[in-house]
N, C-alpha and C positions, 0 to 999 in steps of 0.2 A: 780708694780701694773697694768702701762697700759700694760703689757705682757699675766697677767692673765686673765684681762678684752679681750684683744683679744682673748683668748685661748676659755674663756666661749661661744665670738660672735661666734665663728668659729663651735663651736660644734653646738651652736643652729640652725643656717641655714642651717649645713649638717642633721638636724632634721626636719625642716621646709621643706627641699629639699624631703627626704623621705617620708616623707606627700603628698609631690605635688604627687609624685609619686603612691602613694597607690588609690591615688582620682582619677587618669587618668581614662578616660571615653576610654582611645585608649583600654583596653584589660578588656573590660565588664564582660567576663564571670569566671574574675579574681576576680572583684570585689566581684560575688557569695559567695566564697572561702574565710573562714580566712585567713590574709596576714598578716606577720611579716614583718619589714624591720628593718635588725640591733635589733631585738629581739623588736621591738615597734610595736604595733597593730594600726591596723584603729583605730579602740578606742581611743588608745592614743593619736595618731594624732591628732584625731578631738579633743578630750579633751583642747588640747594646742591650736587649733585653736585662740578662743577668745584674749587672750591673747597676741597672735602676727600678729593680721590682721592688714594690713592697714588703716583698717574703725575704728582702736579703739579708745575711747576715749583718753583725755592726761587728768592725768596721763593712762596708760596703766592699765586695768585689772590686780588683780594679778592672778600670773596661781591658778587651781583650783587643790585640792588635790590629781584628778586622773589625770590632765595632770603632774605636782611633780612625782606624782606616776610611771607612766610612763615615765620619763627620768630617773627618779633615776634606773629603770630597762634596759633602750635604751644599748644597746653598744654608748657609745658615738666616743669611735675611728672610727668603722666602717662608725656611720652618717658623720663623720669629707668628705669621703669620696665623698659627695655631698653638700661641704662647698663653693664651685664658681658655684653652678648654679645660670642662668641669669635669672630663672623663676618666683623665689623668690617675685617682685615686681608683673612682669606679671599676676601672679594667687591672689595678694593680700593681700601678705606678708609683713611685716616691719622686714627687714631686722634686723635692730638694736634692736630691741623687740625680735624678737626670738634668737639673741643673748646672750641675758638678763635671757634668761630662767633657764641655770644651777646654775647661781648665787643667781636667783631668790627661786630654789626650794633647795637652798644649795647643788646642786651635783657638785660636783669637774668636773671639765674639763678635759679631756688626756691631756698631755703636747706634746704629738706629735701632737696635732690637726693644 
C-alpha cells in the first residue's frame, strides 16, 4: 500500500512540476501559444491548481472534475519525469496534496514512476 501511495505522490509532483513550468513568465511569448506538457494543457494545470497549493485549506479541496479530467488524460509516465523538482514548494505547491491527486481522481499511477 505505502509503495502505491508513493507511486500516486510521485506522479502528482511530476504534474504539479509541469504546471510550474507551463506558468513560467521566463518564455512569454509561449505562453501566447497552446502548450501541452505530457499531453496536459494550461487548462488542466490550472484546474488542479486549487487543489494542491500550499494556501489550501485542511482538509484540502477535492480536485474539481476538469482538473480529474485532465490527469486522467496527462501521460502520467512522462510527468513522472519532473517528480524532484525543488520548485514545487517555491511557487506554492504542497507537495503531498499534489501527490494525492491520481488517487484522488482514481487514476492509476505508472508503476515506473
Amino acid at each position: 500500500m505505502a509503495e502505491k501511495k508513493s507511486h500516486h505522490l510521485l506522479a502528482l509532483q511530476a504534474l504539479v512540476s509541469a504546471a510550474l513550468l507551463l506558468s513560467s513568465s521566463v518564455l512569454p511569448e509561449a505562453a501566447a501559444q497552446p502548450t501541452k506538457v505530457c499531453n496536459m494543457s494550461r487548462d488542466g494545470f490550472a484546474a488542479c491548481r486549487p487543489a494542491i497549493s500550499l494556501s489550501a485549506p485542511t482538509p484540502a479541496p477535492v480536485p474539481t472534475d476538469a482538473c480529474c479530467s485532465a490527469v486522467a488524460g496527462a501521460d502520467l509516465t512522462c510527468l513522472c519525469g519532473y517528480k524532484n523538482s525543488v520548485m514545487l514548494p517555491y511557487l506554492g505547491i504542497n507537495p503531498n496534496l499534489a501527490m494525492q491527486l491520481p488517487a484522488k481522481c482514481h487514476v492509476p499511477a505508472p508503476s515506473n514512476c
